[in-house]
N, CA, C and O of each residue as an XYZ file, in Angstrom:
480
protein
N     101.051     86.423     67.262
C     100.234     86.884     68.357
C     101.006     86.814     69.675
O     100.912     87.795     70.413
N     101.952     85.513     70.164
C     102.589     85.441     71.224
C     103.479     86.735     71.263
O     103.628     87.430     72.268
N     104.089     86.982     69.956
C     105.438     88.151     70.485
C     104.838     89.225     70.118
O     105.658     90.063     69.743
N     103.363     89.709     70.035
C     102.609     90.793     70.322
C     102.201     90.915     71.701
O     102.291     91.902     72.432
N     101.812     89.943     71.910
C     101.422     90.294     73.420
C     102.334     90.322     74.182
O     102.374     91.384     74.803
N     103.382     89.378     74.516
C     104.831     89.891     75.055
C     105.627     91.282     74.491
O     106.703     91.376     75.081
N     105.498     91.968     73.891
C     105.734     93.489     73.526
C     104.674     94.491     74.138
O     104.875     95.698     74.277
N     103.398     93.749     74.520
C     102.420     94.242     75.125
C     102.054     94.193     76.546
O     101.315     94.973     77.146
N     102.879     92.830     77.147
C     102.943     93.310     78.455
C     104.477     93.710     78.918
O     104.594     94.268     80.009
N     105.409     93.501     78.295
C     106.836     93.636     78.783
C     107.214     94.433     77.579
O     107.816     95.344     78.148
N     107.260     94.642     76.654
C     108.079     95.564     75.761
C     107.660     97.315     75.753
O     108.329     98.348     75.716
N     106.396     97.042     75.802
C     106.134     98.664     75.866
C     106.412     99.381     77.435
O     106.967    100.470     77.576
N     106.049     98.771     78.239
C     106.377     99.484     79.449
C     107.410     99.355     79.499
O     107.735    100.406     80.052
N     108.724     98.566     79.255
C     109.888     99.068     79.335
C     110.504     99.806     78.365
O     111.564    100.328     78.711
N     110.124     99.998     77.215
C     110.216    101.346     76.185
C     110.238    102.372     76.715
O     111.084    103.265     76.666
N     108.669    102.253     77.618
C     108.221    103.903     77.692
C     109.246    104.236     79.376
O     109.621    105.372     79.666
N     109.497    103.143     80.167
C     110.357    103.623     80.856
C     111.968    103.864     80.656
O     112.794    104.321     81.446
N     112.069    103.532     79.712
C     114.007    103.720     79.028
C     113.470    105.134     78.722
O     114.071    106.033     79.310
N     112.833    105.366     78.217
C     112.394    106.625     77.345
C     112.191    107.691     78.417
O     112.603    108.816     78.136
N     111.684    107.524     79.468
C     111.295    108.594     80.231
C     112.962    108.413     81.228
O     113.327    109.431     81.816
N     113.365    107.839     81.284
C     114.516    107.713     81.836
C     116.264    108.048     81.818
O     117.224    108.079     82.588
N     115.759    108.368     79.711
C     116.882    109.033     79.126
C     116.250    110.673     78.887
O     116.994    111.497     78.354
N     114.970    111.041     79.275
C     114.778    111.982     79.260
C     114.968    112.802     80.707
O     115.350    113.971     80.751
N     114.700    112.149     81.662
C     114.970    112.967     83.175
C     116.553    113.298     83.296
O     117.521    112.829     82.698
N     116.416    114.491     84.512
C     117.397    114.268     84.693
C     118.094    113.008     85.682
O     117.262    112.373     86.330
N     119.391    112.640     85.832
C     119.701    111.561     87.053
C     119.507    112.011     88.369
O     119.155    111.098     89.117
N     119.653    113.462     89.074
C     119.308    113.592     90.180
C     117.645    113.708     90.674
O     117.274    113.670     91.847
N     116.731    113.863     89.438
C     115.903    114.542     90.152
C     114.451    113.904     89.257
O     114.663    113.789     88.050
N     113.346    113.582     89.624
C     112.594    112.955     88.942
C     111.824    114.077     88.505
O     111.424    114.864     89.363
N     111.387    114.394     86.526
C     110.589    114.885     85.871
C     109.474    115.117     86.043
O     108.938    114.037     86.294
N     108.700    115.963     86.067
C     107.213    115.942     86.275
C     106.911    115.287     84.158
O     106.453    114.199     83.811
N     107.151    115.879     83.686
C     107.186    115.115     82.014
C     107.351    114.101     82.015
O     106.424    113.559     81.412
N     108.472    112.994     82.576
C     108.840    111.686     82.493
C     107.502    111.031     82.849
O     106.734    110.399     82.123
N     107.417    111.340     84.153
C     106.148    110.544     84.594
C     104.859    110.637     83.428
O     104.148    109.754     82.948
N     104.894    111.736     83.268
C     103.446    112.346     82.368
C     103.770    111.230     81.173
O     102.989    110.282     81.095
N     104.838    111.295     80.278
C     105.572    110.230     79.574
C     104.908    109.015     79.889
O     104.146    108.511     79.064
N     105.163    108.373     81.241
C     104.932    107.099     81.126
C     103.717    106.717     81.181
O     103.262    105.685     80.688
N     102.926    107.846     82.014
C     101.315    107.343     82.354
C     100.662    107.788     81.070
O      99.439    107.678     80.997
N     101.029    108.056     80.513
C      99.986    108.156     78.605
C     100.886    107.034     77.811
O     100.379    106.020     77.331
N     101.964    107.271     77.750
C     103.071    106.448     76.732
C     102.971    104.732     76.628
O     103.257    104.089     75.618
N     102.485    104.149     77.948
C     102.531    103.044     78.514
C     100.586    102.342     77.767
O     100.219    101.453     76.999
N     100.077    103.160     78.404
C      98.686    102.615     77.876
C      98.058    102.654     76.881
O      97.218    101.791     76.626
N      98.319    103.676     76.076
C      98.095    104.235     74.626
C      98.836    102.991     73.611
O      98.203    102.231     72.878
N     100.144    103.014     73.765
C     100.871    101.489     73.368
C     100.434    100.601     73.759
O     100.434     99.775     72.846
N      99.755     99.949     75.167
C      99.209     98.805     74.949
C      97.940     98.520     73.989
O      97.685     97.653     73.153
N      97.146     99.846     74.581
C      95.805     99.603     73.414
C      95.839     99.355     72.342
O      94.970     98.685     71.784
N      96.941     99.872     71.729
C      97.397    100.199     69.870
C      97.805     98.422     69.820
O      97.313     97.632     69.014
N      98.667     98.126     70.736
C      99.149     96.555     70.466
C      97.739     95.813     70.247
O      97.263     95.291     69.239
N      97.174     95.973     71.734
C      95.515     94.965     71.828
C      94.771     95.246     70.607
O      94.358     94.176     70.161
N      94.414     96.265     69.853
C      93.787     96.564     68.647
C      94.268     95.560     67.398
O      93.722     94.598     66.856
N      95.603     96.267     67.188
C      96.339     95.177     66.087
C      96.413     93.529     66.642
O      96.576     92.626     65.820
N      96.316     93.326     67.677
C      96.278     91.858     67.898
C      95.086     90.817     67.604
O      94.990     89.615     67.358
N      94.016     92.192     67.801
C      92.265     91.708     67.603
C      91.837     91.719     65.921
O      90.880     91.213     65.336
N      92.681     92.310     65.569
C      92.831     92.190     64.193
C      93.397     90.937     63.723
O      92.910     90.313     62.780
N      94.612     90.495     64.495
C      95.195     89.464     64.059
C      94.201     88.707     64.259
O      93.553     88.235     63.326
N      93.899     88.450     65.687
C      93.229     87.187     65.926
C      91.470     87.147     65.021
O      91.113     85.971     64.937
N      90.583     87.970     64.493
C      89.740     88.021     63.811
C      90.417     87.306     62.509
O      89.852     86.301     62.078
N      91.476     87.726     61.927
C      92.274     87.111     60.739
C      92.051     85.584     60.794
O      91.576     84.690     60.094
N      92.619     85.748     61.943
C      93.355     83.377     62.235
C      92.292     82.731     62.135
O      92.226     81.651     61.548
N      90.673     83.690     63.066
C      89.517     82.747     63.117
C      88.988     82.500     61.969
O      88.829     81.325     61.640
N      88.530     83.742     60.955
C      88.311     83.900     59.835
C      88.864     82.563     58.707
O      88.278     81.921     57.836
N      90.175     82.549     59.204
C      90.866     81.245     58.384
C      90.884     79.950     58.812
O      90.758     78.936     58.126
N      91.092     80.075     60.303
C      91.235     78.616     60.504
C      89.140     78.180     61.935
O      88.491     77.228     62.368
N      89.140     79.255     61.948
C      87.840     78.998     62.415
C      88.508     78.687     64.400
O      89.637     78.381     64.782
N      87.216     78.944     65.220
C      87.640     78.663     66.844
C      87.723     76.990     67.073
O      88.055     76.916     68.256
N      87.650     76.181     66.775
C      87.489     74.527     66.895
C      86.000     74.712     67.124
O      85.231     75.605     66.767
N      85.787     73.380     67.967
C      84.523     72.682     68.400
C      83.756     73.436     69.577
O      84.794     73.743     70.164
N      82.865     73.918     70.299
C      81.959     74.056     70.895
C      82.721     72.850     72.263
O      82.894     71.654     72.030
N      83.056     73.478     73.546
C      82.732     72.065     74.624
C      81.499     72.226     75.191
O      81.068     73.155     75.874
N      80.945     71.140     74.802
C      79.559     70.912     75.398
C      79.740     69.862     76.472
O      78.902     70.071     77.349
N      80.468     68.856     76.745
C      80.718     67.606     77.553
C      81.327     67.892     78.823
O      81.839     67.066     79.578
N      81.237     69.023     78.980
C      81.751     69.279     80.206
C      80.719     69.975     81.331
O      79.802     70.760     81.092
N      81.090     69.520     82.452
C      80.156     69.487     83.944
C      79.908     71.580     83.921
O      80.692     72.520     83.798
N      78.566     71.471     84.091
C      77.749     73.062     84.337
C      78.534     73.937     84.743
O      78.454     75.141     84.501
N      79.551     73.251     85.549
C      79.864     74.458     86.803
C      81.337     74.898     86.357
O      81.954     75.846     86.843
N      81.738     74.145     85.467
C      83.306     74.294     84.358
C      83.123     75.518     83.369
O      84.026     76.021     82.700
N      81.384     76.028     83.402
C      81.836     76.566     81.871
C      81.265     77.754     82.055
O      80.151     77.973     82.529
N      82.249     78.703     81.574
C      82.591     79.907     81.743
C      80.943     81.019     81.521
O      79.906     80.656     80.967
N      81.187     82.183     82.071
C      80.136     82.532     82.196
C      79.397     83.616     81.179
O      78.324     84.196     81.348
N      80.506     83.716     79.851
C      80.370     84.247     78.398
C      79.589     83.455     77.842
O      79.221     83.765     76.709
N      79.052     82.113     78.476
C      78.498     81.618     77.610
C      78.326     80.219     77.162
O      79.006     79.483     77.878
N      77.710     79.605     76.298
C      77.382     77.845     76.315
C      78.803     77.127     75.585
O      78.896     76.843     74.391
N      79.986     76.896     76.752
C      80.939     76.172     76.121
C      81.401     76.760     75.032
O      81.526     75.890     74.170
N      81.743     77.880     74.603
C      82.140     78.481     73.462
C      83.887     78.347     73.558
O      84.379     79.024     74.461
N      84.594     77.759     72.942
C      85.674     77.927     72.907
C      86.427     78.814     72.817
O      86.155     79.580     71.892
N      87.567     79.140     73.575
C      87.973     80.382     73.578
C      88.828     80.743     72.537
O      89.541     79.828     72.123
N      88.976     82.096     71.878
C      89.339     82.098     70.622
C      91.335     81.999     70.743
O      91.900     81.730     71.803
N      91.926     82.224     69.702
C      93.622     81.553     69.966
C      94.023     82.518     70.949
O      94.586     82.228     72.005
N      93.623     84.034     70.453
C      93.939     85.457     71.199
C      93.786     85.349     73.009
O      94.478     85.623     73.990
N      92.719     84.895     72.780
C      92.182     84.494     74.777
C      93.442     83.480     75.048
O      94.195     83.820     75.960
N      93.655     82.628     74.555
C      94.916     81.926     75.402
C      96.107     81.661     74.909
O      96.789     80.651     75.088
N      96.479     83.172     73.898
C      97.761     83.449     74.135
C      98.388     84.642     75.062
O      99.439     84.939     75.632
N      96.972     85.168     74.830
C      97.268     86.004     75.878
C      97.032     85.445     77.563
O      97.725     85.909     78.468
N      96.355     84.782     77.722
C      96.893     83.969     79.252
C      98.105     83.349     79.317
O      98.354     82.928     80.446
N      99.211     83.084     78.238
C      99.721     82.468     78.374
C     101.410     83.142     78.288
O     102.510     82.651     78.541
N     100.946     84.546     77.784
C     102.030     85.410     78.063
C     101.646     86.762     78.637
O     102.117     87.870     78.381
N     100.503     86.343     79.628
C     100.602     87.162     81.104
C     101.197     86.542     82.033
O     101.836     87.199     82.855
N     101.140     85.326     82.112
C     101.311     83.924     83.236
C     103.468     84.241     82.870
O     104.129     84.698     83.803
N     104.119     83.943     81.613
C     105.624     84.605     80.978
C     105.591     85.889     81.883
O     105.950     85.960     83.059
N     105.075     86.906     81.075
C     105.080     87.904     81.580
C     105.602     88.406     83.419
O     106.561     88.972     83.945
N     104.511     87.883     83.790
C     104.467     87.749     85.429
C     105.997     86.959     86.025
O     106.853     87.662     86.561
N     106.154     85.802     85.896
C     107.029     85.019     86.027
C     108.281     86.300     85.811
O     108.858     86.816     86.768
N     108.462     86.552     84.807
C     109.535     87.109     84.310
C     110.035     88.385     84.821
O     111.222     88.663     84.994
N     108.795     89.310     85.101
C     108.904     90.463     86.200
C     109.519     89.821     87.401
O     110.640     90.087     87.835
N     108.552     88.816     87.976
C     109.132     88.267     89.244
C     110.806     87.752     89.852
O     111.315     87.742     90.973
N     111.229     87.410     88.660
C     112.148     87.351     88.364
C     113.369     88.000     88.998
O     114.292     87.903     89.807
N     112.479     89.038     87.691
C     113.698     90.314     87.869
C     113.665     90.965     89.277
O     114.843     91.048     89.625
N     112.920     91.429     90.177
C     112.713     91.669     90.966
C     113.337     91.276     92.268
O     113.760     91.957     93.202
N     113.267     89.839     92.041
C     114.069     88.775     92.890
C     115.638     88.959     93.135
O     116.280     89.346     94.111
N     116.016     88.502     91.787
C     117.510     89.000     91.649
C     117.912     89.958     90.628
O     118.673     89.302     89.917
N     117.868     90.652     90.346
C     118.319     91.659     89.271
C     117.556     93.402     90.041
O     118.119     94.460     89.759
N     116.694     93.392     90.671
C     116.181     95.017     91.261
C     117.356     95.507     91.641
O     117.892     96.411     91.000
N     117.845     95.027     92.618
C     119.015     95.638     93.320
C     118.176     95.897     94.679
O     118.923     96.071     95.642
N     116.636     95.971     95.012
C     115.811     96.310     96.057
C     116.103     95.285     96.991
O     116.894     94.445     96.561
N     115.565     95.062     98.493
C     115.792     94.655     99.787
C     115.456     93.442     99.481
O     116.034     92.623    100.196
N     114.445     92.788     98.368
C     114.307     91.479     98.391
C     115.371     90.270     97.662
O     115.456     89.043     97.701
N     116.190     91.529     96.910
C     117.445     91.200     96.390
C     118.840     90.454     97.428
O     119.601     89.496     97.561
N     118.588     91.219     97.739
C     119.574     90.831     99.274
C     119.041     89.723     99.607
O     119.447     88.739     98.989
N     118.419     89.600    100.227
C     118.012     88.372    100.767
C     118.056     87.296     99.959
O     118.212     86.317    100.688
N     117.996     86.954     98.769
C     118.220     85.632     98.436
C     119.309     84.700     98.231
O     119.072     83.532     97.923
């Protein structure tokens, strides 16, 4: 599930941008490329999120969500509902958006080549 959802927030959008990128030309930006990325990009994530909800229906099915938190103060618990534990899928995927993010940031920092590059 982790290296689904990391293919799902970082692998497909940079697919679909290599892809639209070996398709343009270098001087001049595609009206196709773009078209490329704005279908290519979301269509692949959905297809990932689908097969992942599959996975994660699988894991619960087998290993079940744990315990119910009930012991915790009113104002802690989420608004889906009475302490329901969140299933593995809910916090692997928080947990490689939080990767995810970091890792863009990253790049951005030092590797863009953009104005914030310079500066550090």
């Amino acid at each position: 599930m982790f290296l689904g959802s990391m293919g799902m927030w970082l692998g497909a959008p940079v697919l679909w941008l290599w892809l639209a990128g070996r398709n343009s030309a270098v001087s001049q930006t595609a009206m196709g490329s773009l078209v490329l990325i704005l279908i290519g990009i979301p269509v692949t994530m959905v297809a990932i999120g689908k097969l992942l909800a599959r996975l994660d229906d699988r894991y619960t099915a087998q290993y079940g969500r744990g315990e119910a938190i009930n012991d915790r103060a009113r104002w802690l618990h989420g608004v889906r509902g009475d302490g329901e534990e969140p299933s593995m899928l809910d916090k692997v995927m928080v947990i490689s958006v939080g990767i995810a993010l970091v890792l863009v940031g990253l790049w951005f920092l030092l590797y863009s080549g953009g104005s914030a590059a310079r500066n550090v």
